[in-house]
C-alpha positions as CSV (number, residue, x, y, z in Angstrom):
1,X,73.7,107.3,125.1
2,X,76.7,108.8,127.1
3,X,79.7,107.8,128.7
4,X,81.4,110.3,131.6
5,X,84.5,110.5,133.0
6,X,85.8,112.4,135.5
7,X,89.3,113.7,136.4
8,X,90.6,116.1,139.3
9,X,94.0,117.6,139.8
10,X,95.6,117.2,136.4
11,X,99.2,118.9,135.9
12,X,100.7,119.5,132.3
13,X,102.5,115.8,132.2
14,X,99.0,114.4,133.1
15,X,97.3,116.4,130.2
16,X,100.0,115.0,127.9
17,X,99.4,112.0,128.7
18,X,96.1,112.1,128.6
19,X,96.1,113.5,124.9
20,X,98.5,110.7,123.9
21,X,95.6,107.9,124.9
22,X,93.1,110.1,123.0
23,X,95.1,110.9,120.0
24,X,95.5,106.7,119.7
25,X,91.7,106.7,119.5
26,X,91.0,109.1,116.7
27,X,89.9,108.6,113.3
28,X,87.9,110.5,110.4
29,X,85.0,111.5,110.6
30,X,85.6,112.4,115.0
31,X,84.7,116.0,116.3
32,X,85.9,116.7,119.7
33,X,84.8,119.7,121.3
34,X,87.0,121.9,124.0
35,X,84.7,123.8,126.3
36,X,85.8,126.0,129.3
37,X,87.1,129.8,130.5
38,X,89.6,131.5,129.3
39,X,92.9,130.3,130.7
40,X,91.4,126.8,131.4
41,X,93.7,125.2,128.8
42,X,91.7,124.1,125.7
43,X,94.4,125.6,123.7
44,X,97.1,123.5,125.5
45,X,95.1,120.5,124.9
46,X,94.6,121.2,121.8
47,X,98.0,121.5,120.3
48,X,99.3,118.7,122.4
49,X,96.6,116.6,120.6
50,X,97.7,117.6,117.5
51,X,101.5,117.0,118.4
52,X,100.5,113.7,118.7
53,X,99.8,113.3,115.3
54,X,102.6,115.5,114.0
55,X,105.4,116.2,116.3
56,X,104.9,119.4,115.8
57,X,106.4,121.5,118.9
58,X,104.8,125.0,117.0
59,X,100.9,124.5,116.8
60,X,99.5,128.0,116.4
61,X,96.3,129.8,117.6
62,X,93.2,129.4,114.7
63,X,91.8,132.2,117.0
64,X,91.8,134.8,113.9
65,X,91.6,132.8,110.5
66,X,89.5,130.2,113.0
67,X,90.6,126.9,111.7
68,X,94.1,125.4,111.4
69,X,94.5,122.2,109.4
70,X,97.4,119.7,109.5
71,X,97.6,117.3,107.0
72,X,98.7,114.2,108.8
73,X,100.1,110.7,108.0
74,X,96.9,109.2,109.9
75,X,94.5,111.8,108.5
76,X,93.8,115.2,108.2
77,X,93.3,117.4,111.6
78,X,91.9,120.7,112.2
79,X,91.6,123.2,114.9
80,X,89.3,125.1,115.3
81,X,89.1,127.9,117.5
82,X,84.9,129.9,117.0
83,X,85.3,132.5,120.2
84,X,85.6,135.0,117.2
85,X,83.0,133.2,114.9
86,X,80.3,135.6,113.6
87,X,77.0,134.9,112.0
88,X,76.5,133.2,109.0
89,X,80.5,132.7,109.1
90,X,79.9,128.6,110.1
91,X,78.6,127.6,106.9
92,X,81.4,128.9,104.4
93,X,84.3,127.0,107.2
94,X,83.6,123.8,105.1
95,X,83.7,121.6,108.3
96,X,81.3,119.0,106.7
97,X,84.2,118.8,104.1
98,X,87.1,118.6,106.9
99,X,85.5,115.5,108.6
100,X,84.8,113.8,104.9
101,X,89.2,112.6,105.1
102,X,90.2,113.8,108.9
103,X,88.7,114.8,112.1
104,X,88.1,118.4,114.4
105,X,88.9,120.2,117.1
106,X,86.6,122.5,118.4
107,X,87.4,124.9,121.1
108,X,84.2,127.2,121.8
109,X,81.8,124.4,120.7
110,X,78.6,126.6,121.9
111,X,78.8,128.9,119.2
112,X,78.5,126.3,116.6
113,X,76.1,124.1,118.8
114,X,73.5,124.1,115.9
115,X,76.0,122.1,113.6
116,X,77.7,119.6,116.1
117,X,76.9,116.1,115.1
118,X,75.8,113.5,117.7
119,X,78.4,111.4,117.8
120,X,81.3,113.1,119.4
121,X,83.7,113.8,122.5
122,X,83.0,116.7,124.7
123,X,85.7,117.8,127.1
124,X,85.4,120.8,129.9
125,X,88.2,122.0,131.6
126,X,88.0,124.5,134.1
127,X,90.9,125.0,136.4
128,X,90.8,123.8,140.3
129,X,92.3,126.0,142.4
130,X,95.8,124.1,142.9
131,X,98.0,125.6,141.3
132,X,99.0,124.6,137.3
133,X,96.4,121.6,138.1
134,X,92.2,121.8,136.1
135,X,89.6,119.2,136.6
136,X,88.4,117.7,133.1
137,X,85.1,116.3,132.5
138,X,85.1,114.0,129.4
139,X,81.4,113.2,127.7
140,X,81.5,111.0,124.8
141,X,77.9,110.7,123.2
142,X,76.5,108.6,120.4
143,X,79.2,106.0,119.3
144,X,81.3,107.7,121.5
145,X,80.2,106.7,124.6
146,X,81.4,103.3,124.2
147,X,84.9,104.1,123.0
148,X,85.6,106.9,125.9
149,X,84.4,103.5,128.7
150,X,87.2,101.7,126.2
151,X,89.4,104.9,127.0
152,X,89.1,105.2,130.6
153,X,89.7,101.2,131.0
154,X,93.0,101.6,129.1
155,X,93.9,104.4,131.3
156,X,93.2,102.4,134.2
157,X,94.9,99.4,133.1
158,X,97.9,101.1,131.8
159,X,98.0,103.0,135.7
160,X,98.5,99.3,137.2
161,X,101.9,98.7,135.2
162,X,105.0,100.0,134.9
163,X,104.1,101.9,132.1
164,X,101.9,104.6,133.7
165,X,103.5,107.6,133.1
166,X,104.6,106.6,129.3
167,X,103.9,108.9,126.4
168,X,101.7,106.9,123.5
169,X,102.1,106.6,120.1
170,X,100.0,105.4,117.3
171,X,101.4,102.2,115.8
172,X,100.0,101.2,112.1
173,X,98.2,97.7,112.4
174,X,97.0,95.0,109.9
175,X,94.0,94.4,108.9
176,X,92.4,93.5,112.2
177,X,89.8,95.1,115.0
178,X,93.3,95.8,116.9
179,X,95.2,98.5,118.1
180,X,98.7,99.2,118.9
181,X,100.6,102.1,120.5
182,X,104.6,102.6,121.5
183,X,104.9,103.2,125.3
184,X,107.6,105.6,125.5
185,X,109.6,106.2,128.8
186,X,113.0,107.8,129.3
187,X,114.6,104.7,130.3
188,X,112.6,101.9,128.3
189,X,109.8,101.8,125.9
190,X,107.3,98.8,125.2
191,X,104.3,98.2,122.6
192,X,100.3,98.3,123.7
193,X,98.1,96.1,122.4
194,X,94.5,97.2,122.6
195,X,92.5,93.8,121.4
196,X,89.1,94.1,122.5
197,X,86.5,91.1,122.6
198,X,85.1,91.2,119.1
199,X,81.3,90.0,118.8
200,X,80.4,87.2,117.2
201,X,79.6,87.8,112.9
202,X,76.5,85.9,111.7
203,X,76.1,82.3,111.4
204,X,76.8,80.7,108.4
205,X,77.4,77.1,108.8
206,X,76.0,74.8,112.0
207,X,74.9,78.1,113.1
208,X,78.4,79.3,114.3
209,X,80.0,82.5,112.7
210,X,83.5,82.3,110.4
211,X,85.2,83.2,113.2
212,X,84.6,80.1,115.3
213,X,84.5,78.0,112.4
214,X,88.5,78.7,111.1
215,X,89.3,79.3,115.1
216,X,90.3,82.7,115.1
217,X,91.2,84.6,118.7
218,X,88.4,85.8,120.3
219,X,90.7,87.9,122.9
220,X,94.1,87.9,123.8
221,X,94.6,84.5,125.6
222,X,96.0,82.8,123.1
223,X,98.6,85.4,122.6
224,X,99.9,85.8,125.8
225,X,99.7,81.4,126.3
226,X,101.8,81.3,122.5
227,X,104.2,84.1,123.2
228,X,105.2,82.4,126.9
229,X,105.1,78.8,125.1
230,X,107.8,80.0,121.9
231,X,109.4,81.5,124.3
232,X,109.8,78.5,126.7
233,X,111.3,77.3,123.7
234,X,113.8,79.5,122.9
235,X,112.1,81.9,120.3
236,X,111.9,85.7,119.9
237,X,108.6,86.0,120.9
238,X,107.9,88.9,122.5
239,X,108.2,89.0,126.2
240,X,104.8,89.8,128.1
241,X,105.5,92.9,130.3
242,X,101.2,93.0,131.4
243,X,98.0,91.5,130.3
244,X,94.9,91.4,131.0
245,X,92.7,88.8,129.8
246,X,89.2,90.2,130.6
247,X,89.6,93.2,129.0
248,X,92.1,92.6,126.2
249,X,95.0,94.8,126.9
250,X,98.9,93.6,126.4
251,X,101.8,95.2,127.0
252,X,104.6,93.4,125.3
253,X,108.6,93.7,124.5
254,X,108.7,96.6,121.3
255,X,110.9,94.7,118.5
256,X,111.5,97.9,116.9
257,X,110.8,98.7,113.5
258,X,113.0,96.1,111.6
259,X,110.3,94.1,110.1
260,X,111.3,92.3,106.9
261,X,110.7,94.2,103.8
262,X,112.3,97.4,105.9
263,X,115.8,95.4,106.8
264,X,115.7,94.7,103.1
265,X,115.3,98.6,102.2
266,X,118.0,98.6,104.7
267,X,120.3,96.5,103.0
268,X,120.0,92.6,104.6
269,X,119.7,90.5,101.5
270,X,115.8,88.8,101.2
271,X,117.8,85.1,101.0
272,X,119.8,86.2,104.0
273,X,116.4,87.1,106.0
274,X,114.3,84.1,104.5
275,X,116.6,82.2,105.0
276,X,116.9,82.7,109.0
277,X,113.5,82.4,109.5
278,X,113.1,78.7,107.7
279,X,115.8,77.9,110.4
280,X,113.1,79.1,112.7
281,X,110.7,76.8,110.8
282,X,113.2,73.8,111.3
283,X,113.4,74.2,115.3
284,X,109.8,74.7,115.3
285,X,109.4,71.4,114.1
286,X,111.2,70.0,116.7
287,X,109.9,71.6,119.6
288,X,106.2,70.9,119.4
289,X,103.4,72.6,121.4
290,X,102.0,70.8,124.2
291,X,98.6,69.5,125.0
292,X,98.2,72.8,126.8
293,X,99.5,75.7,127.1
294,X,100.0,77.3,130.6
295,X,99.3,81.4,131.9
296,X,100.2,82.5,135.0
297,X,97.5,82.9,137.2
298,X,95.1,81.2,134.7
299,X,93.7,78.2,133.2
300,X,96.0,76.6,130.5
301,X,95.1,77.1,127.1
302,X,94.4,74.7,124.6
303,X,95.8,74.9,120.6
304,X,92.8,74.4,118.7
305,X,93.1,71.6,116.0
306,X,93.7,72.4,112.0
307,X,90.9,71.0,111.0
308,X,89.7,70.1,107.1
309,X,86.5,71.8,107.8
310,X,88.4,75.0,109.0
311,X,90.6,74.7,106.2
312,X,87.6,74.1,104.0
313,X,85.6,77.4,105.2
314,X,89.4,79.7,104.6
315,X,89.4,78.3,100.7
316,X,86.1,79.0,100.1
317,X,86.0,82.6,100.5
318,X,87.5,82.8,97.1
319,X,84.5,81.1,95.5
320,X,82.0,83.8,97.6
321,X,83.5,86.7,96.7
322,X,86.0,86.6,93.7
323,X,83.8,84.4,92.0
324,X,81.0,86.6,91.5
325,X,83.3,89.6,91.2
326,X,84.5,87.8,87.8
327,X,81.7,87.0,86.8
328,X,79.4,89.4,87.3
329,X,76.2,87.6,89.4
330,X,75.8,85.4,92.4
331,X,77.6,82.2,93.0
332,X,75.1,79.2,92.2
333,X,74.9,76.7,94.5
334,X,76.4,73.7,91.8
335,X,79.7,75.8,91.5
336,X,79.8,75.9,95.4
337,X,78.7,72.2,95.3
338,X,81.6,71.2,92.9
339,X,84.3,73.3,94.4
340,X,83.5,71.3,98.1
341,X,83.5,68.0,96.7
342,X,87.2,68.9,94.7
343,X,88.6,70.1,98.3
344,X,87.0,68.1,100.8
345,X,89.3,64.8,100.0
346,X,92.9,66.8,99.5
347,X,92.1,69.1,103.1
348,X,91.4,65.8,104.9
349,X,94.7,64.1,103.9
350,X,96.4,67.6,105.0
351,X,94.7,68.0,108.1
352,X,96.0,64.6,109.2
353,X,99.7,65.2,107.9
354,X,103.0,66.1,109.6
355,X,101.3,67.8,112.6
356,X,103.4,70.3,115.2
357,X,103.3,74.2,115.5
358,X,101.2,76.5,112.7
359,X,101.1,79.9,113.7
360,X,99.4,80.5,110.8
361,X,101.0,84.0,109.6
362,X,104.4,83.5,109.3
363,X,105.3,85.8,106.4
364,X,106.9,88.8,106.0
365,X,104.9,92.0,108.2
366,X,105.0,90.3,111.0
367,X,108.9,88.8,110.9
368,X,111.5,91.2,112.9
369,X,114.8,91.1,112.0
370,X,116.9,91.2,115.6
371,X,120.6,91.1,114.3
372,X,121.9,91.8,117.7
373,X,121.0,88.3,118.5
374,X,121.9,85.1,117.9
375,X,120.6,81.7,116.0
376,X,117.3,81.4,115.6
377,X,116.3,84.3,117.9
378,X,117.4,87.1,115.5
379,X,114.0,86.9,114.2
380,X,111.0,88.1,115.9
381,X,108.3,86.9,116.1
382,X,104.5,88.7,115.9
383,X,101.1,87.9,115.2
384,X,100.3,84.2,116.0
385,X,97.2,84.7,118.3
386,X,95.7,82.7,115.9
387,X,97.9,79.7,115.9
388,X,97.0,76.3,115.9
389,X,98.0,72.4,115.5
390,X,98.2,71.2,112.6
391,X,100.4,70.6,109.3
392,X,103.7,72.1,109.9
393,X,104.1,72.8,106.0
394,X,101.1,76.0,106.2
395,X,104.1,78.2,108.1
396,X,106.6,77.0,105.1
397,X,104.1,78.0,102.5
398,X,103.3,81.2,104.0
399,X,106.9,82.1,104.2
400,X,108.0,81.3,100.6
401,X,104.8,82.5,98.7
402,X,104.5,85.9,100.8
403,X,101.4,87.8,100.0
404,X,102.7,90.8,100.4
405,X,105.9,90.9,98.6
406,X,107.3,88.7,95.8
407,X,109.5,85.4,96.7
408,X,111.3,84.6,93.7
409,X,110.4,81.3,92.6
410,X,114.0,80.4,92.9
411,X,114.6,81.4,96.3
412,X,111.2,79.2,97.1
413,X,112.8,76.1,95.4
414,X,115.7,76.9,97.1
415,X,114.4,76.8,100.5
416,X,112.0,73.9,100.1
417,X,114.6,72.1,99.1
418,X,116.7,72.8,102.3
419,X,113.9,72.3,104.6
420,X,113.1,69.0,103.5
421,X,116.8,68.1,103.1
422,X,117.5,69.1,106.9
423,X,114.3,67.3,108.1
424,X,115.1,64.1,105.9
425,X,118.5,64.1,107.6
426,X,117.1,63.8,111.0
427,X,115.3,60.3,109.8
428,X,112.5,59.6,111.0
429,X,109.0,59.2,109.4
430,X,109.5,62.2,107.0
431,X,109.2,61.8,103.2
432,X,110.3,64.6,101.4
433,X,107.8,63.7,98.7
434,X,104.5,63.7,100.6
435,X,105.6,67.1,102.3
436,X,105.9,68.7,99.0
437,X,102.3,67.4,97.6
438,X,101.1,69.2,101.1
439,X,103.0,72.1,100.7
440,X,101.4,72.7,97.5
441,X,97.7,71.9,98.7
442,X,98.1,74.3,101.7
443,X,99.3,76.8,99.4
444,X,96.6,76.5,97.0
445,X,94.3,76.6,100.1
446,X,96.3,79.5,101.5
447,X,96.1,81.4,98.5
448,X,92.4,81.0,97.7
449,X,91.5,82.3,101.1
450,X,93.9,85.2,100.4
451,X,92.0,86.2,97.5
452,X,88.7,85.9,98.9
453,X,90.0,88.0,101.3
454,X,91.4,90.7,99.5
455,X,88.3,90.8,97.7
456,X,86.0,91.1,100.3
457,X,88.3,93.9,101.5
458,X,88.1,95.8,98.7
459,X,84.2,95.2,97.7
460,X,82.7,95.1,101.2
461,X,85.3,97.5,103.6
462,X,86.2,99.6,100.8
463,X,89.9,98.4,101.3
464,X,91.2,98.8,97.8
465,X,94.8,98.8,98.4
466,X,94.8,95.0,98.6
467,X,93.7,94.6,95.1
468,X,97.5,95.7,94.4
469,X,99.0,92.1,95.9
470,X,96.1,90.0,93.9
471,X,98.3,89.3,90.8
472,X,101.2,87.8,93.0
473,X,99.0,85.9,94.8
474,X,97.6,84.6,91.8
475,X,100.2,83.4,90.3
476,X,101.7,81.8,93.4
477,X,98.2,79.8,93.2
478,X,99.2,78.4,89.6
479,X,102.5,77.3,90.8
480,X,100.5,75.3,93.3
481,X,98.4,74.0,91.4
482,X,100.8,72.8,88.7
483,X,101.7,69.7,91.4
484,X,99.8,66.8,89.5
485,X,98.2,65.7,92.9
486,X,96.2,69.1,92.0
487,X,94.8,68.0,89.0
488,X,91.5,68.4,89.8
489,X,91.1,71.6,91.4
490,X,93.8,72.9,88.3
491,X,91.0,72.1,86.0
492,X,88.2,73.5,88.0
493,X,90.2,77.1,88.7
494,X,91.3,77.7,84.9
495,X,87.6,77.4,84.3
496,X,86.2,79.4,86.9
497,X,88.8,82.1,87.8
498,X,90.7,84.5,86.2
499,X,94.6,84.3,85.5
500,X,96.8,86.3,87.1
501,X,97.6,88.7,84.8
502,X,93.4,89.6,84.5
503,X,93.3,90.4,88.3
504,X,91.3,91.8,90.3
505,X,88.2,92.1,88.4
506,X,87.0,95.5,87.2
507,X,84.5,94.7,89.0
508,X,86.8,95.6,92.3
């Protein structure tokens, strides 16, 4: 299977850019191949690829010691230049090695066609005639075909916005299929969001996949309806500078890099930050989402409800795969039997509770701190493609038992506290009583899909640097189930799971 893509009369700034979009798209494992004359400009591609990982300005020739390696942030990279490569010379380069933690460049691919793997990018250049301009022919083959069609449609969508001539930079993401980049101008910069349409996992209940079941985005409508909804309403969501639905490209306001736990390295106190951002939590509750949510030039889009059987399929994944990571064998079916039948009555009595906004990761890696402005807007706000309706106290939980840092229990307290004090004070239906015993079921349900999670990470993706936040997460899961409306599911967890302190498994 290939994928080609043509391109005619492209100048320096072109070939930058060009190597920008491709450097966003490569991971270990990649060979890319450089074919052409001499003076076609292989070895100008080249380093600018590599710049793109680097910064480097000074990339030299591999010409004479024939590869060049760079030890990257993202991963290792090596050029590697074989119009000098003699016999029997290939084998003792190691390149088998090299692609086992990084990826390669190849310039004079030919003379080391008996080794280049299937899967890879080919690109010729070969100059046109115009002057300073070459015409590039780009092949990817194997898995690559699909990605370079991914490629060529974020080139083409990118050309339709004000963005077009922007330099791109890799952007760390979550845990996620998506992708982000900083658009870099002169004048203005911007973030890419590269969220293609994911397919559909296998069924596993009612013949629909998890996905469906916990309504999770399936594209990027629901990010660019949310985002223009919170910010109807006054919030620092980003602003949507292009979208398009169909093919799951974004370009959004950049918030910087003041997330959280880096304004605290900074020096902004964690009560001072977690404290804004239950203020954001407060208004939230007061500003509801509407029956639909509108997008220009679209159909409106819909919040899907919190249901108890969603809510049921998130806590479970801690029975299917910490459970037999403790243990040491397959679930049975009676321990699955028993842990439904504890859930089932608490998750209905939540699902029907104190209902408004849940944008259902509200914690600390996706939180911007925006000091320049004001109120409730000096946070940002990121990641709630997944939102939905349902009990307002999920957000609150998510907040003050942050999986990925520790929330001093006091601080938690603290904040509870405040947040039903301030919603008690509006009057109303609110009882500061009831909203506690949900708080703690939705963190108990919160926290049980967390550690499924970040076991499956670890056992199945090979993810092991989750295994690290397991022990906090643990023991945010006793303080839940210390409520006595928890009785139940207390008893049933110190008999089938692990403390804290004896996590994750050695098993993980």
């Amino acid at each position: 299977m290939t994928e080609i893509w043509r391109l005619d009369g492209v100048d320096l700034d072109r070939l930058d850019r060009l190597a920008s979009r491709i450097a966003l798209n490569l991971k270990t494992g990649d060979v890319v191949t450089l074919s052409g004359p001499l003076g076609a400009g292989k070895t100008t591609l080249a380093r600018t690829l590599v710049g793109h990982f680097d910064g480097q300005s000074e990339v030299p020739s591999p010409t004479f010691g024939l590869v060049q390696r760079y030890d990257t942030p993202r991963l290792a990279l090596s050029h590697c230049d074989f119009y000098r490569l003699n016999e029997g010379e290939l084998e003792e380069l190691g390149l088998d090695d090299a692609l086992a933690d990084g990826a390669l460049l190849i310039e004079w691919p030919e003379r080391a066609a008996g080794w280049l793997p299937q899967d890879r990018l080919d690109i010729v250049l070969d100059e046109t005639g115009e002057a300073g301009t070459r015409r590039l022919v780009l092949t990817g083959r194997g898995n690559w075909a699909s990605r370079l069609h991914r490629l060529q449609a974020l080139a083409g969508f990118l050309e339709g916005t004000a963005f077009a001539e922007a330099d791109a930079w890799y952007l760390q993401g979550d845990a996620s299929a998506r992708g982000y980049a900083r658009l870099v101008q002169p004048d203005r910069r911007a973030v890419l969001m590269n969220a293609p349409r994911q397919p559909d996992g296998p069924p596993i209940r009612d013949g629909k996949p998890y996905s469906a079941l916990v309504h999770l985005a399936e594209d990027v409508t629901p990010f660019v309806a949310v985002a223009e909804a919170l910010r109807a309403r006054g919030f620092s969501a980003p602003k949507i500078e292009a979208f398009d639905l169909e093919k799951g490209f974004i370009v959004l306001e950049d918030f910087g890099d003041a997330v959280f736990k880096s304004a605290m390295e900074r020096g902004t106190g964690q009560g001072v930050l977690w404290s804004k951002a239950v203020d954001v939590l407060l208004a939230l509750s007061e500003l509801p989402p509407g029956p639909a949510l509108p997008i220009q030039g679209h159909g409106a889009y819909v919040l899907p409800r919190f249901d108890a059987e969603a809510m049921l399929i998130e806590a479970s994944l801690i029975v299917e795969w910490l459970w037999p990571a403790a243990h040491g064998r397959d679930l049975p079916d009676s321990v699955r039997r028993e842990f439904e039948t504890l859930w089932r009555p608490h998750l209905e009595r939540a699902a029907e509770a104190d209902p408004g906004w849940v944008l259902r990761d509200f914690h600390s890696p996706n939180l911007m701190y925006l000091p320049e402005r004001e109120g409730i807007r000096s946070v940002g706000l990121l990641d709630f493609q997944d939102a939905l309706y349902g009990p307002l106290a999920y957000d609150l939980v998510s907040l003050l038992q942050d999986a990925r840092l520790d929330v001093p229990e006091a601080l938690e307290r603290a904040e509870l506290d405040r947040y039903c004090a301030a919603r008690t004070a509006r009057g109303g239906a609110f009882s500061s009583d009831d909203f506690r015993t949900l708080y703690a079921t939705l963190g108990a349900q919160r926290n049980s899909k967390i550690l499924g999670i970040f076991a499956r990470l670890a056992k199945r993706d090979g993810k092991r640097a989750y295994l690290a936040h397991m022990p906090r997460v643990a023991r945010y899961l006793e303080r839940d189930l210390a409520h006595p409306g928890l009785a139940d599911l207390r008893d049933f967890y110190a008999r089938e799971f692990p403390a804290a302190d004896d996590l994750p498994p050695r098993s993980l």
